[in-house]
N, CA, C and O atoms as CSV, one atom per row, in Angstrom:
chain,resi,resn,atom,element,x,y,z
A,1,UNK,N,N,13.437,28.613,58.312
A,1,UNK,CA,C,12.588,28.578,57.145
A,1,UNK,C,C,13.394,28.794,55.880
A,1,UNK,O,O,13.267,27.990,54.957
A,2,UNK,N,N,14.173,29.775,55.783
A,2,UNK,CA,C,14.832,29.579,54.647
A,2,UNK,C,C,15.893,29.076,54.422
A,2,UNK,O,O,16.537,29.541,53.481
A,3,UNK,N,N,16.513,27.836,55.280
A,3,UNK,CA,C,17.537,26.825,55.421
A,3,UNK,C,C,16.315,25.778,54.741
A,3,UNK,O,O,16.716,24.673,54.374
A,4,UNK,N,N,15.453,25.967,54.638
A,4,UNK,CA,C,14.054,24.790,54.167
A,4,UNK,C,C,14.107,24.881,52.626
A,4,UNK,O,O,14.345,24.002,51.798
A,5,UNK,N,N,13.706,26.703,52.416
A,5,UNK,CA,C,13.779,26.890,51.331
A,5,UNK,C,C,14.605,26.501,50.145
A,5,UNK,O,O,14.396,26.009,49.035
A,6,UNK,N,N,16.037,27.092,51.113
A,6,UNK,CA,C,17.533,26.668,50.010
A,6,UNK,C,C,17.823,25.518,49.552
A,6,UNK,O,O,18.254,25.339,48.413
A,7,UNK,N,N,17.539,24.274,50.712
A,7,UNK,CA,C,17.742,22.943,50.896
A,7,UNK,C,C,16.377,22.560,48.999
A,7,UNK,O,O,16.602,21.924,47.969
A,8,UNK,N,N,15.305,23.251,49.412
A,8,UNK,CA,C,14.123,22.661,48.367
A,8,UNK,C,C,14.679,22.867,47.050
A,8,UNK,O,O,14.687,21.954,46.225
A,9,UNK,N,N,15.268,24.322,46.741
A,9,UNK,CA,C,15.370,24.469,45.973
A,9,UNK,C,C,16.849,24.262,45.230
A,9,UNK,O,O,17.034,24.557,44.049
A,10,UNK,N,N,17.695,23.803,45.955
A,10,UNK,CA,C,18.712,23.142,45.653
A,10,UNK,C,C,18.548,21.709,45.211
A,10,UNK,O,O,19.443,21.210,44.529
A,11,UNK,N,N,17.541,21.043,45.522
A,11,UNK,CA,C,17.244,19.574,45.165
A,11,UNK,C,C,16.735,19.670,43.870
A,11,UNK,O,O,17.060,18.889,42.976
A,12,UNK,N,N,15.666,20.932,43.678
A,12,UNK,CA,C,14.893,20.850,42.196
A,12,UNK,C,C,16.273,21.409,41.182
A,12,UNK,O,O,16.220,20.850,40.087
A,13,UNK,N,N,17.030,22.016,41.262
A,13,UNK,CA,C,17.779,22.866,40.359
A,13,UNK,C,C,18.968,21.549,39.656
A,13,UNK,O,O,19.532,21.582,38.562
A,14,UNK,N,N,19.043,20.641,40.566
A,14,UNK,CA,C,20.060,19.651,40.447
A,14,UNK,C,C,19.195,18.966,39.388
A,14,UNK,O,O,18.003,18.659,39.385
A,15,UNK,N,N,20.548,18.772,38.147
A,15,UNK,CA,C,20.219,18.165,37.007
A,15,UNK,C,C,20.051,16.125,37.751
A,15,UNK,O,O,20.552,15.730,38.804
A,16,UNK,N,N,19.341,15.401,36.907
A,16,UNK,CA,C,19.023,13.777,37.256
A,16,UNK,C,C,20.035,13.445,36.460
A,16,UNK,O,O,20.255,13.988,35.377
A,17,UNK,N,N,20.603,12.674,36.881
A,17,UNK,CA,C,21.750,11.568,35.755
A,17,UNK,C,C,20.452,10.744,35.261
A,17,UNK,O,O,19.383,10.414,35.773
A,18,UNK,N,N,20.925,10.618,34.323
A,18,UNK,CA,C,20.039,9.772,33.495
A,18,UNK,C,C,20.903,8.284,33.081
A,18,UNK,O,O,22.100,8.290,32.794
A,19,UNK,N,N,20.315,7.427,33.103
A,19,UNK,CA,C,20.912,5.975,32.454
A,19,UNK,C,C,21.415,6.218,31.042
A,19,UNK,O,O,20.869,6.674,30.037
A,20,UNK,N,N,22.740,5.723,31.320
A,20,UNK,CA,C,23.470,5.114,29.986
A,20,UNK,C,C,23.328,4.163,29.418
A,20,UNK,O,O,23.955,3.256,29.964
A,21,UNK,N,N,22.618,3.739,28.241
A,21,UNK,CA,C,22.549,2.623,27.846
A,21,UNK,C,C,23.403,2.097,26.712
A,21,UNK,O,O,24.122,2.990,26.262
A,22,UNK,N,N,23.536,1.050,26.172
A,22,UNK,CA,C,24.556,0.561,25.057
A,22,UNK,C,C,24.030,1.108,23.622
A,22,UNK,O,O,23.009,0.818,22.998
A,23,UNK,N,N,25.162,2.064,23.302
A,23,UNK,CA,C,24.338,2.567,21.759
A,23,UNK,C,C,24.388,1.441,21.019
A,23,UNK,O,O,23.895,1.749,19.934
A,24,UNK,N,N,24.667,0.455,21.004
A,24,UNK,CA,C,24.997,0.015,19.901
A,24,UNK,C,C,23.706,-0.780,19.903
A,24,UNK,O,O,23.185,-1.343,18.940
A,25,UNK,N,N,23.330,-0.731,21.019
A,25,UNK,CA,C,21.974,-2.020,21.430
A,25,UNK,C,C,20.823,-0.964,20.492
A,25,UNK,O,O,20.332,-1.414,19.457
A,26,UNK,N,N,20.545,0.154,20.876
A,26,UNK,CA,C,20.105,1.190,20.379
A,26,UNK,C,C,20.021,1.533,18.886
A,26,UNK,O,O,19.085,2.037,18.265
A,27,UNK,N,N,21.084,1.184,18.514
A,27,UNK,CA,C,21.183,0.671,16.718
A,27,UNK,C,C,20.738,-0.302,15.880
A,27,UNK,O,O,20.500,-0.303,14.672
A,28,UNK,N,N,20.648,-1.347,16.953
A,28,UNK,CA,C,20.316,-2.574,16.442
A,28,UNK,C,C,18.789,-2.403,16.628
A,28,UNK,O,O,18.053,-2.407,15.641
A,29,UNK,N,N,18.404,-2.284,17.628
A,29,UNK,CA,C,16.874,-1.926,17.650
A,29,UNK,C,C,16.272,-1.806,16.401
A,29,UNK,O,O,15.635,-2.566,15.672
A,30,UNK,N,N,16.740,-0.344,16.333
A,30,UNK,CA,C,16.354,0.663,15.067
A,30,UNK,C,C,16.293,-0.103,13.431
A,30,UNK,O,O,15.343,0.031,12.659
A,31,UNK,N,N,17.572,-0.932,13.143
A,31,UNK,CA,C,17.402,-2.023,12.416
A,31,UNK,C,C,16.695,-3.029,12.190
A,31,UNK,O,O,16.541,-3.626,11.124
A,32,UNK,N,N,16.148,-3.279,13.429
A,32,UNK,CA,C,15.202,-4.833,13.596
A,32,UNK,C,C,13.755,-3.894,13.380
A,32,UNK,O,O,12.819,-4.223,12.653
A,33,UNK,N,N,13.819,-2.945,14.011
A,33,UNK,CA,C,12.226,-2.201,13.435
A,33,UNK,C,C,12.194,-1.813,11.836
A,33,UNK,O,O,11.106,-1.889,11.265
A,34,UNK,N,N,13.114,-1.485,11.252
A,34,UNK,CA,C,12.892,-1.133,9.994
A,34,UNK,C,C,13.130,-2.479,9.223
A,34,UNK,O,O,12.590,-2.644,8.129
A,35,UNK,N,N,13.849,-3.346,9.723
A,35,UNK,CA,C,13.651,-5.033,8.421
A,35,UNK,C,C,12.391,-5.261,9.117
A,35,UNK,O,O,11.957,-5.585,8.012
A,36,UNK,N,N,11.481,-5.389,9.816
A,36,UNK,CA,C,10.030,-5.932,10.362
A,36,UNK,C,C,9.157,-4.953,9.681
A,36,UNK,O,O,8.162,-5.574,9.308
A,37,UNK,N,N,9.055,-3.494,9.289
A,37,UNK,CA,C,8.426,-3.021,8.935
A,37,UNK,C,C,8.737,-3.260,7.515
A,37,UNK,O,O,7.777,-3.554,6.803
A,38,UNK,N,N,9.843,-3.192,7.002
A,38,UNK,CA,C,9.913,-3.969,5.329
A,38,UNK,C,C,8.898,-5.014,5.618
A,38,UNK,O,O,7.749,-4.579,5.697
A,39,UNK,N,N,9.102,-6.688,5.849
A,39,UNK,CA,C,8.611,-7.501,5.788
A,39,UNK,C,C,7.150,-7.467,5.943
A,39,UNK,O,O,6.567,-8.263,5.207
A,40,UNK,N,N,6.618,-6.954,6.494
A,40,UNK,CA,C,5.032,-6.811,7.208
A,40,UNK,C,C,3.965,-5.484,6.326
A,40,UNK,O,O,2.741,-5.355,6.344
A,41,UNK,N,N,4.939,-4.727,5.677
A,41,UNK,CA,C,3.716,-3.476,5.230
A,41,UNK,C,C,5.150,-3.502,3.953
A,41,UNK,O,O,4.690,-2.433,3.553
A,42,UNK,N,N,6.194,-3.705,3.163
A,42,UNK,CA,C,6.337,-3.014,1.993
A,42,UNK,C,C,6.631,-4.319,1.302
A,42,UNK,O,O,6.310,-4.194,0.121
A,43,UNK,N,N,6.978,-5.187,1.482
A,43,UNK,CA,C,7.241,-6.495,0.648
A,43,UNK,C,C,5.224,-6.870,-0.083
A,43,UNK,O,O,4.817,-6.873,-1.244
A,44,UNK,N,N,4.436,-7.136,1.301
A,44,UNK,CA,C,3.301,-7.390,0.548
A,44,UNK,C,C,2.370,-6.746,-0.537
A,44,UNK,O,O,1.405,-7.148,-1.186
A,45,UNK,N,N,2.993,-5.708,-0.464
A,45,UNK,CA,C,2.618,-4.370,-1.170
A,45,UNK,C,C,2.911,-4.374,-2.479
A,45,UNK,O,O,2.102,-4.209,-3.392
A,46,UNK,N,N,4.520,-4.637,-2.613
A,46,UNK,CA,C,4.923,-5.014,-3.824
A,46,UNK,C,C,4.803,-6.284,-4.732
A,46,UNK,O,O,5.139,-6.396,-5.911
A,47,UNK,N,N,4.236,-7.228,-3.885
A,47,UNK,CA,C,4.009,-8.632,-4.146
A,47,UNK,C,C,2.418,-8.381,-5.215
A,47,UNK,O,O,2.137,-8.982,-6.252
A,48,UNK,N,N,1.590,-7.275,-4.491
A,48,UNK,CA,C,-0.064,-7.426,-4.860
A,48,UNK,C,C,0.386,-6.397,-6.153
A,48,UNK,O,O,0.016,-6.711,-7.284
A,49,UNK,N,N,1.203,-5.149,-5.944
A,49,UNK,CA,C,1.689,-4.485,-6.862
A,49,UNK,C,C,1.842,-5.459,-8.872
A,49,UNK,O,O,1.356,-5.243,-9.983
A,50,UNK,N,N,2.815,-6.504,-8.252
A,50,UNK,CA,C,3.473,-7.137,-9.562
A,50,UNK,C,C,2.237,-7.950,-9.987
A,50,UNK,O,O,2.089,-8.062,-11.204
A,51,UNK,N,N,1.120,-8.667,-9.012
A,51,UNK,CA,C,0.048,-9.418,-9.770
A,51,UNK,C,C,-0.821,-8.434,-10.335
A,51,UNK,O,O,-1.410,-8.926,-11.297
A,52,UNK,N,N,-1.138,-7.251,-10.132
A,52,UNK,CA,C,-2.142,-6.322,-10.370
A,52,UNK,C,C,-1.501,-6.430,-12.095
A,52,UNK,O,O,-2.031,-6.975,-13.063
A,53,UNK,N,N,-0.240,-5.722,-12.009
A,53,UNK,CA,C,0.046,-5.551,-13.257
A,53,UNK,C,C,0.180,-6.937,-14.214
A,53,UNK,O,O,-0.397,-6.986,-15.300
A,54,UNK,N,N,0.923,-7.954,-13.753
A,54,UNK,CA,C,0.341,-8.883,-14.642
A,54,UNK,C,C,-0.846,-9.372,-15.477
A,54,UNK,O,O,-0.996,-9.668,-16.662
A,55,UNK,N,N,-1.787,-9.335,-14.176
A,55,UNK,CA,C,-3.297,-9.347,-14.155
A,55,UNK,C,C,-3.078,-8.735,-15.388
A,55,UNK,O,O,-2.937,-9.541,-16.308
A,56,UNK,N,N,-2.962,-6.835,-15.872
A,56,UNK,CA,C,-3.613,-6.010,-16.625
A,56,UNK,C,C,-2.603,-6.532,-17.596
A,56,UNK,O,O,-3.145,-6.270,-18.669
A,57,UNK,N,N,-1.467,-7.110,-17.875
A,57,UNK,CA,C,-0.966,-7.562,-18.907
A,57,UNK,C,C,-1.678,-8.653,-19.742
A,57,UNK,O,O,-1.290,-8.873,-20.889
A,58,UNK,N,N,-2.490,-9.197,-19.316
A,58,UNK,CA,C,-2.925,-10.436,-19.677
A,58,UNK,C,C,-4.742,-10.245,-19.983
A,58,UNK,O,O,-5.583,-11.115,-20.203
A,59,UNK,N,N,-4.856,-9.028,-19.903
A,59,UNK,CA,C,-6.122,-9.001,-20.398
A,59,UNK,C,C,-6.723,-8.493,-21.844
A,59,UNK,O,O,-6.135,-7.515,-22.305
A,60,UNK,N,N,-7.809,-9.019,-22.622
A,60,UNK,CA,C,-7.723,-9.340,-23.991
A,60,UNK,C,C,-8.905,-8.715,-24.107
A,60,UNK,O,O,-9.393,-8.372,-23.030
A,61,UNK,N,N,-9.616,-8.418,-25.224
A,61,UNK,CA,C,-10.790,-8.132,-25.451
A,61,UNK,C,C,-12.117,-9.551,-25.327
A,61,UNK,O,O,-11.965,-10.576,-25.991
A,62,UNK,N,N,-13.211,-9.378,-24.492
A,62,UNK,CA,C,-14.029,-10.086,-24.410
A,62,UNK,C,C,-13.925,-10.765,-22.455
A,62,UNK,O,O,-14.576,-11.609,-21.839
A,63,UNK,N,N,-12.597,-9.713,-22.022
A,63,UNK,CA,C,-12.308,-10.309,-20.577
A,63,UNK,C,C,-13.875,-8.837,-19.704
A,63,UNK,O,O,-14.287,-7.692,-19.896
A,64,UNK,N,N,-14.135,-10.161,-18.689
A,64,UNK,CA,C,-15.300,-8.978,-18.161
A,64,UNK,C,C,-14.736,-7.977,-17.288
A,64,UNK,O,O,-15.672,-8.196,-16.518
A,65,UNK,N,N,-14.294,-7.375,-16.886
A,65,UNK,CA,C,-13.696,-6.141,-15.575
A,65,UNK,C,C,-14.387,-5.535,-14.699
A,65,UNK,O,O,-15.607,-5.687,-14.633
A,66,UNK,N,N,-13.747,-4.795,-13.933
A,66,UNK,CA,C,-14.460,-4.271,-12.998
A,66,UNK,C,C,-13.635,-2.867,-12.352
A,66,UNK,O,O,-12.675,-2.936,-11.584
A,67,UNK,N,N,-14.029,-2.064,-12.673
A,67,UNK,CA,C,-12.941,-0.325,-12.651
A,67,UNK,C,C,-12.904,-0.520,-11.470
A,67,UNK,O,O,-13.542,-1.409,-10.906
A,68,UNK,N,N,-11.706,0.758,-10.596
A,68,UNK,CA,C,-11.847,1.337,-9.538
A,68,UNK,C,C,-13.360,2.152,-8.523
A,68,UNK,O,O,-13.822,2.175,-7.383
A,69,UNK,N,N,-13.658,2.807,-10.139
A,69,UNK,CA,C,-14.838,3.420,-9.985
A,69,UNK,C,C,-16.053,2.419,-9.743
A,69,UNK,O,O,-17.147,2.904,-9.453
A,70,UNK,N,N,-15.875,0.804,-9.870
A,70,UNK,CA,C,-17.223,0.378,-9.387
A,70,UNK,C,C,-17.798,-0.028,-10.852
A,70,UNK,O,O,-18.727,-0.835,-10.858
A,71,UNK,N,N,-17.276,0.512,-12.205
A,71,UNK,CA,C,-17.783,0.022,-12.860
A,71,UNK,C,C,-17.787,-1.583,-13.704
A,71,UNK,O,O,-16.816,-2.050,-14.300
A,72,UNK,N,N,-19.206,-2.270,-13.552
A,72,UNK,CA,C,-18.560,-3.510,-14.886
A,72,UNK,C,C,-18.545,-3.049,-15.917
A,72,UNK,O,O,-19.122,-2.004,-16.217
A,73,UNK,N,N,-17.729,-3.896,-16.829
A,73,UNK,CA,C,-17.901,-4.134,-18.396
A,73,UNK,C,C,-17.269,-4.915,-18.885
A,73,UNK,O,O,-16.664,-5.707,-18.161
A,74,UNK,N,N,-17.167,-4.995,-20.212
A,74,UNK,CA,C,-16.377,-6.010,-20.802
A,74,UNK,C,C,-15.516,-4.998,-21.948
A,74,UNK,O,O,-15.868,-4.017,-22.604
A,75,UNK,N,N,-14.220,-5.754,-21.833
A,75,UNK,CA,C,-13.445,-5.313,-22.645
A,75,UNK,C,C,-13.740,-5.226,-24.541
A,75,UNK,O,O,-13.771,-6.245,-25.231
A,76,UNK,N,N,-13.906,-3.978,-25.041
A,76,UNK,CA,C,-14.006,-4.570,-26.283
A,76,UNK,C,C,-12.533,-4.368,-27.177
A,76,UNK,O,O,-12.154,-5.299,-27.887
A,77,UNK,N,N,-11.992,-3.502,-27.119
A,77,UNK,CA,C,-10.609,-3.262,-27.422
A,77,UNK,C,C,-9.584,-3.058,-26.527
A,77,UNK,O,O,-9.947,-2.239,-25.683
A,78,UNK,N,N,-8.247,-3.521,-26.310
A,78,UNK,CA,C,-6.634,-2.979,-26.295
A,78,UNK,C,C,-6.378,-1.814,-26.968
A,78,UNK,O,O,-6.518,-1.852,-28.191
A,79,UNK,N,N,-5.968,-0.586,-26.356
A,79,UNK,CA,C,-5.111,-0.055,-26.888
A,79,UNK,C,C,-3.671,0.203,-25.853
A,79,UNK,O,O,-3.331,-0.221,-24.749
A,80,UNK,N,N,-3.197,0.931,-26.652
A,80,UNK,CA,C,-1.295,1.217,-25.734
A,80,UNK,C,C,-1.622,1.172,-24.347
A,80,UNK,O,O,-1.290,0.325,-23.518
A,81,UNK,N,N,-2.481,2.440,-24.171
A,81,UNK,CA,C,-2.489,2.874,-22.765
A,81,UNK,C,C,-3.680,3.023,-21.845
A,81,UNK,O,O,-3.692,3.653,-20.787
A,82,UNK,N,N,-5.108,2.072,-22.631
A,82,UNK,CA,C,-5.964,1.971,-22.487
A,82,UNK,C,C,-6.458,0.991,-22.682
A,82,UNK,O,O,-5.843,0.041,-23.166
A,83,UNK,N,N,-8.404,0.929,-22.177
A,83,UNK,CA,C,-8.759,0.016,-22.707
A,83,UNK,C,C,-10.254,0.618,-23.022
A,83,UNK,O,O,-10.719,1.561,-22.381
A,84,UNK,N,N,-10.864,0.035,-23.959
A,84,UNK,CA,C,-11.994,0.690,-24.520
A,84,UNK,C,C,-12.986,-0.301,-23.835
A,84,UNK,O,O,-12.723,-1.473,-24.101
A,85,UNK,N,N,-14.124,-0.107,-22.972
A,85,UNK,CA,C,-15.090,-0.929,-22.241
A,85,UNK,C,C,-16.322,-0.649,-22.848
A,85,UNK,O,O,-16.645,0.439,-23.325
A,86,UNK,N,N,-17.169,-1.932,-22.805
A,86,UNK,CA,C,-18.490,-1.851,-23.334
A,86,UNK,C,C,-19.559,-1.945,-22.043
A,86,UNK,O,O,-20.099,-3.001,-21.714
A,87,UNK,N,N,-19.748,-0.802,-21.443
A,87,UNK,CA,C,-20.743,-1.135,-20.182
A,87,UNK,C,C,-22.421,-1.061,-20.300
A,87,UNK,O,O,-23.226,-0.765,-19.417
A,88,UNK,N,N,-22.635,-1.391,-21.538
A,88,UNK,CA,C,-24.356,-1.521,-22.030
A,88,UNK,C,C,-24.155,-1.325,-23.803
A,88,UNK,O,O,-23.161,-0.978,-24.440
A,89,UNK,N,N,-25.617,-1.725,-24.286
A,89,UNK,CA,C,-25.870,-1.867,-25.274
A,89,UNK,C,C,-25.262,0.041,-25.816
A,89,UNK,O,O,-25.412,1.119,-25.240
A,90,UNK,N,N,-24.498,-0.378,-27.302
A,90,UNK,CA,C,-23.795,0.799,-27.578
A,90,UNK,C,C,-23.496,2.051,-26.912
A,90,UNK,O,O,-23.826,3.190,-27.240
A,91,UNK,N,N,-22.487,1.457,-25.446
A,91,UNK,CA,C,-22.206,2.617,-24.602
A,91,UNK,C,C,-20.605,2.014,-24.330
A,91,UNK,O,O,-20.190,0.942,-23.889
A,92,UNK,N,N,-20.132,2.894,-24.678
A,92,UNK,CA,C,-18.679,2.202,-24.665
A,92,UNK,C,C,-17.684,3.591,-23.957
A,92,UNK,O,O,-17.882,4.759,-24.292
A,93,UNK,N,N,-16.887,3.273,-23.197
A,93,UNK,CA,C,-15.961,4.285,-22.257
A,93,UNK,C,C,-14.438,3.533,-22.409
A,93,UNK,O,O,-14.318,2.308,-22.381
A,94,UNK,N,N,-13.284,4.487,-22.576
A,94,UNK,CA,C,-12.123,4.104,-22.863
A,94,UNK,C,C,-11.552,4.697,-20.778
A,94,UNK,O,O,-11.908,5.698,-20.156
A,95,UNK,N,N,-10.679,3.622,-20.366
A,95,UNK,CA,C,-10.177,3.515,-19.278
A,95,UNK,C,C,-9.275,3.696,-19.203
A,95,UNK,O,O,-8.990,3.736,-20.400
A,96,UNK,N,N,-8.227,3.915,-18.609
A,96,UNK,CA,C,-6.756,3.801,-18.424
A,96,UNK,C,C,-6.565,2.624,-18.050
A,96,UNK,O,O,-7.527,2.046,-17.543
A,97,UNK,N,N,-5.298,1.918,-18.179
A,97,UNK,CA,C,-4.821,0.756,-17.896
A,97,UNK,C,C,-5.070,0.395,-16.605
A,97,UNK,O,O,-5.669,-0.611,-16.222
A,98,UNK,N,N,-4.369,1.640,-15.672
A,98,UNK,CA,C,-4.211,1.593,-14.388
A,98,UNK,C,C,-5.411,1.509,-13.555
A,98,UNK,O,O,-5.352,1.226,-12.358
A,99,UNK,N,N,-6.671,1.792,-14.282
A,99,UNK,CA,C,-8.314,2.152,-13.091
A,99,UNK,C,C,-8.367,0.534,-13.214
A,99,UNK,O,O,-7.822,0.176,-12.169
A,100,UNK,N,N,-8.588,-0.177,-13.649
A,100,UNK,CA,C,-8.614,-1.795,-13.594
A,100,UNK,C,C,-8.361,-2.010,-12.169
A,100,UNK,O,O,-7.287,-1.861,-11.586
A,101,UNK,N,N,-9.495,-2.384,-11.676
A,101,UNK,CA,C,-9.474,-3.106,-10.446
A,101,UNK,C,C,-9.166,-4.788,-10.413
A,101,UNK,O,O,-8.112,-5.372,-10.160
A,102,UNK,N,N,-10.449,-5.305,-10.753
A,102,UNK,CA,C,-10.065,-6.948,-11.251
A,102,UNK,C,C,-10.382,-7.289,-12.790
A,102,UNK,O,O,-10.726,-6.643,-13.780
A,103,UNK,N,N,-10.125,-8.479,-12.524
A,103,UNK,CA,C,-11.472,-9.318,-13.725
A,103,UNK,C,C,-12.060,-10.136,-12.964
A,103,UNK,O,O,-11.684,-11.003,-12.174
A,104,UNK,N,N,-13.561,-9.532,-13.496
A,104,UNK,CA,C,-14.389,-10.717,-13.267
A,104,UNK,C,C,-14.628,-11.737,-13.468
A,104,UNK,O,O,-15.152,-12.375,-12.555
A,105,UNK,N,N,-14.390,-12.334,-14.629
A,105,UNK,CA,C,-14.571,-13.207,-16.038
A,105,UNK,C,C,-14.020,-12.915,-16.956
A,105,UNK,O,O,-14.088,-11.914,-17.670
A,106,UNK,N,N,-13.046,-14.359,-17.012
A,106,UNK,CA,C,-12.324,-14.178,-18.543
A,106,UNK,C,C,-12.646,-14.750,-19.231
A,106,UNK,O,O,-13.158,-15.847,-19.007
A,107,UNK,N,N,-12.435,-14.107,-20.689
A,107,UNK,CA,C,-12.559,-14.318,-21.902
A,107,UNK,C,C,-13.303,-16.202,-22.142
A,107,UNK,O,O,-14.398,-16.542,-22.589
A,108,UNK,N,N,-12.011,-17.144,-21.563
A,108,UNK,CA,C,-12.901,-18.396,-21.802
A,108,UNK,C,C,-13.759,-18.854,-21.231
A,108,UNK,O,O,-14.179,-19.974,-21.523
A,109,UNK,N,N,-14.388,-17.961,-20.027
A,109,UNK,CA,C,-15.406,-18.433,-19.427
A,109,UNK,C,C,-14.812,-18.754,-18.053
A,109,UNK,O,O,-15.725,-18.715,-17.228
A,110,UNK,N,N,-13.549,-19.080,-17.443
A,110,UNK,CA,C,-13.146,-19.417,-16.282
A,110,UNK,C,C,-12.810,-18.358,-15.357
A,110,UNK,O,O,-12.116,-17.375,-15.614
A,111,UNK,N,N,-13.461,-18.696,-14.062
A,111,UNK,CA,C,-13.652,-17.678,-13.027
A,111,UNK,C,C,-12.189,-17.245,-12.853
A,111,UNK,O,O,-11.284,-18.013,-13.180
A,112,UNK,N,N,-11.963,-16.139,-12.391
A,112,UNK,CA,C,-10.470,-15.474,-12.125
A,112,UNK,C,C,-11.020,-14.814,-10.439
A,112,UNK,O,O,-12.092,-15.009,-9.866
A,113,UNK,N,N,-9.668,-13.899,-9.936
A,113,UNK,CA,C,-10.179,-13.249,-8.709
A,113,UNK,C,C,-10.984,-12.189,-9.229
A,113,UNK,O,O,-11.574,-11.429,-8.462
């Protein structure tokens, strides 16, 4: 019985070799996951990034909008770092550049996104 024992517990105590694999294969991996995760989640990001801001470069007073918050209105003034919105008869709210979600309607009447 304890020629059973020693034998058991000599098998569990013994470390497993483990597989060697090619580091270098292992490197390359790691590379091909991080250019695929660029391409797929940070390139498109920056792509919607540069139209957003164009978008808000190009908007004038009389363009219709639409905030983050859900709100419409129409632009009645530009300023630096804002924009002053008319969302009902003499009710007017100044925005930050950045809450600009879309436009709805621009200025000449032609549909935008």
């Amino acid at each position: 019985m304890t020629k059973i024992l020693t034998l058991f517990l000599a098998q569990q105590s013994a470390p497993a070799a483990a597989p060697q694999g090619n580091p270098s294969l292992s490197f390359l991996f790691i590379i091909l996951l991080m250019g695929a995760m660029y391409f797929f989640m940070i390139a498109p990001q920056r792509k919607k990034q540069k139209e957003l801001e164009k978008m808000i470069g190009a908007l004038v007073a009389g363009d219709e909008v639409v905030t983050n918050g859900g709100i419409y209105g129409v632009i009645a003034s530009v300023k630096s770092d804002r924009f002053v919105i008319r969302i009902a008869d003499n009710t007017k709210i100044e925005v930050g550049k950045g809450f600009i979600q879309a436009v709805v309607k621009k200025d000449g009447g032609e549909k935008s996104k």
